[in-house]
N, C-alpha and C positions, 0 to 999 in steps of 0.2 A: 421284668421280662428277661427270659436266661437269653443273654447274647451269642454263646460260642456253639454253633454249626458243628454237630457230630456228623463224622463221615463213614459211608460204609463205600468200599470197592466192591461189587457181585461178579459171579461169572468165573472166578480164578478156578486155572487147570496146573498152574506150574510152579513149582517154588519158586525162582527166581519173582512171582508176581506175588506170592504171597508176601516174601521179603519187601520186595519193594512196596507195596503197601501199607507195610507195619511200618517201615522206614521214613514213608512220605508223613506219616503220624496220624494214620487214619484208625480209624475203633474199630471198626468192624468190618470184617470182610468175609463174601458169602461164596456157599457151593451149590450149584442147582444142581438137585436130585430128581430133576423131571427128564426122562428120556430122549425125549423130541427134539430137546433144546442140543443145539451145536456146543453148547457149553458144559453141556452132562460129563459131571463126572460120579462115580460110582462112590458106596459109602465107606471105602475099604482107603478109596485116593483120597477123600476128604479127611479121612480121618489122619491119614498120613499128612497131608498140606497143613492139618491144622495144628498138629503138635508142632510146625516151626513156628508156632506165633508166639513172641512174647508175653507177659501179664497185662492186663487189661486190655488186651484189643479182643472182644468176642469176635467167637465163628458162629455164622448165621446158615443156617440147611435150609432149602430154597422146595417146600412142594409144592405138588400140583395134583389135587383130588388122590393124592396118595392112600393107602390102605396104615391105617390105625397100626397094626403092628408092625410096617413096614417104616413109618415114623419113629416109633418106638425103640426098636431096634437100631435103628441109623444115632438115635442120640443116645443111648447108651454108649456108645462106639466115642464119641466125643465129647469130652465135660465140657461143662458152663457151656452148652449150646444154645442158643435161640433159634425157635423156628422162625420161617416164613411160608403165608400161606398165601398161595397166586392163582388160586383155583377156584372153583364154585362152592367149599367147603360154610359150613353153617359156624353160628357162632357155638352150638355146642360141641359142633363137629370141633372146633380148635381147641373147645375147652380140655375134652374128652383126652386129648393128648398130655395135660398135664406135664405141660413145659410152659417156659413164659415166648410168648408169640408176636410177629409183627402179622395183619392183616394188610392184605394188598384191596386197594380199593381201584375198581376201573376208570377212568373222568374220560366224558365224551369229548373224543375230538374234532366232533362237528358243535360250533355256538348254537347252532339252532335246535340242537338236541338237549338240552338239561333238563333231562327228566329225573337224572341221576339227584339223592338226597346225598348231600356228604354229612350233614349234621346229625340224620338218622341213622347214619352207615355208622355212624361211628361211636354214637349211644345203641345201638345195636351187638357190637364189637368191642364194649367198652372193657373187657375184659384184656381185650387185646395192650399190648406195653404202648404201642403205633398202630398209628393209620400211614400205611403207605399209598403212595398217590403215582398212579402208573397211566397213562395213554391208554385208551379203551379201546385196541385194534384186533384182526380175526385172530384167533389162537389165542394162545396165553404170555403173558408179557407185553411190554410195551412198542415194540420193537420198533425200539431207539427214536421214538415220535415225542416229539412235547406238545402236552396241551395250553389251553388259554388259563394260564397261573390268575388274571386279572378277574376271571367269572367265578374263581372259588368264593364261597361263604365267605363274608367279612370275620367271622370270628366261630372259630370249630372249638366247641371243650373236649383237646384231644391233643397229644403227642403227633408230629405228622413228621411221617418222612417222602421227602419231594425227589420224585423220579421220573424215568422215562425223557428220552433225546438228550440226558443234562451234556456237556461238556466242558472244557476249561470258558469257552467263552462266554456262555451262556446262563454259567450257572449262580453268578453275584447278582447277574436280574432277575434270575428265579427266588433268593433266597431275600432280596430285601421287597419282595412281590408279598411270598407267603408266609413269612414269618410272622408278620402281627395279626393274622390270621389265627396262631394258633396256642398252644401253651409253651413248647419247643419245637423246633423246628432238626431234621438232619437229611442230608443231603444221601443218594444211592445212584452211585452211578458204575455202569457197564460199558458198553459200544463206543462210550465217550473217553476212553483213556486205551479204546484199543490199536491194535495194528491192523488183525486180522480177527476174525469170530474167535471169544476164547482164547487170546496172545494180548495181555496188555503190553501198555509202555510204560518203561519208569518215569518217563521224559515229562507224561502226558499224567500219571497219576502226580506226579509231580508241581503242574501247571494247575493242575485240577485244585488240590488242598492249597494251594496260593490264588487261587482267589477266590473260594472259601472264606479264608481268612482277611481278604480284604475287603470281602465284601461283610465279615464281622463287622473290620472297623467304622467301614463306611458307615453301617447300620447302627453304630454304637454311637457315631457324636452327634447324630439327629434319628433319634428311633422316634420321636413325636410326628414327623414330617412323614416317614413311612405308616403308621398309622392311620393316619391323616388318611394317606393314599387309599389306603386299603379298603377304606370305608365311604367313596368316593365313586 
C-alpha cells in the first residue's frame, strides 16, 4: 500500500500562493476555469501563475461542463497540464479531450441518501488518472462541506483524491479514514488554507502539508489497524 499522501492546493489566484505551495511541497496546484467560481481566474493568468512552478509539482485546470475547444485551447497554453472535471461531463466527454484527467465525483451529504455508486462511478471513469471525492451541494464544488468519509465503500479499485471542507485539522482523520479504501490516496484542498475567497495562507498551507505527513506516519506504523477499521 503506497503510504505517502500526494497534495494538491486548488483555487490559487496569486503568485505569492503559487510559491508558497510549491514551497510547503505540495505536487499539485489547481486553476479553476469555471466562471461563477469567486476563484476564476482566466486562461491567460493561469498560464502565467503556472510557469512559477518548479519541476514536478503539476498544474491542474479546473472545468465545469466547459466546451471541447475551449478545454483544448486552455491546455495548450500550459505544458504537462492535467485536467479536472467538476461538472456533469460523460466519460467520453473526458476522454474526447485527450489530456490525462482527474473526475470529480459528488458523495451525498445526507447518510440517508447513498443512492450514489462510487464503485460504478469509478469503473465507469476508469479511464480517469482519479476519482476525486467532493461534498454533493447546489452548484458545482463542494463548497467547503465534508462528507461521512466512514460510509465510503470499504475498498474502490481506483486512485481517490479526498476533498471538500478538508483543513489542517481535519484532514489526518480524513486521510487515515480513506486510504485503505483505495489503491492511493491524495488530499485537495481549497477554503482550508484560505484567508479570504481565493487568498490562501502560507501559514495554513503550511499547517495543512504537516499533517498530512503526520498523518503518513501515523498510518505507516499500524496501516493493519486502519484497515481493520475501514472494513468495519
Amino acid at each position: 500500500m503506497n503510504i505517502r499522501t500526494r497534495i494538491k492546493i486548488c483555487g490559487l489566484t496569486r503568485e505569492e500562493d503559487v510559491d508558497a505551495a510549491a514551497a510547503a511541497g505540495a505536487d499539485a496546484v489547481g486553476f479553476v476555469m469555471y466562471g461563477p467560481s469567486p476563484r476564476h481566474v482566466t486562461v491567460e493568468r493561469a498560464s502565467r501563475l503556472a510557469s512559477r512552478l518548479p519541476p514536478f509539482v503539476t498544474p491542474v485546470l479546473l472545468f465545469v461542463n466547459a466546451e471541447l475547444a475551449d478545454i483544448q485551447a486552455a491546455c495548450e497554453k500550459i505544458p504537462n497540464v492535467l485536467v479536472q472535471f467538476h461538472g456533469d461531463e460523460t466519460p467520453e466527454q473526458c476522454i474526447r479531450a485527450a489530456r490525462p484527467f482527474l473526475r470529480a465525483a459528488r458523495i451525498p451529504l445526507d447518510e440517508a441518501d447513498q443512492g450514489f455508486n462510487l464503485v460504478k462511478y469509478a469503473e465507469d471513469f476508469k479511464a480517469a488518472q482519479a476519482i476525486l471525492l467532493d461534498a454533493h451541494v447546489q452548484g458545482y464544488g463542494g463548497g467547503g462541506k465534508t462528507f461521512n468519509w466512514s460510509l465510503l465503500p470499504p475498498n474502490v479499485s481506483a486512485h481517490l483524491v479526498l476533498s471538500g471542507g478538508l483543513t489542517p485539522a481535519n484532514v489526518g482523520d480524513g486521510i487515515l479514514q480513506v486510504r485503505p479504501r483505495c489503491k492511493t490516496l491524495a488530499v485537495d484542498v481549497s477554503s482550508g488554507v484560505e484567508i479570504s475567497k481565493g487568498i490562501k495562507s502560507a501559514d495554513k498551507i503550511n499547517q495543512f502539508v504537516a499533517a498530512v505527513r503526520a498523518a503518513d506516519e501515523q498510518f505507516a506504523k499500524n496501516p493493519d489497524h486502519y484497515v481493520r477499521l475501514s472494513t468495519t
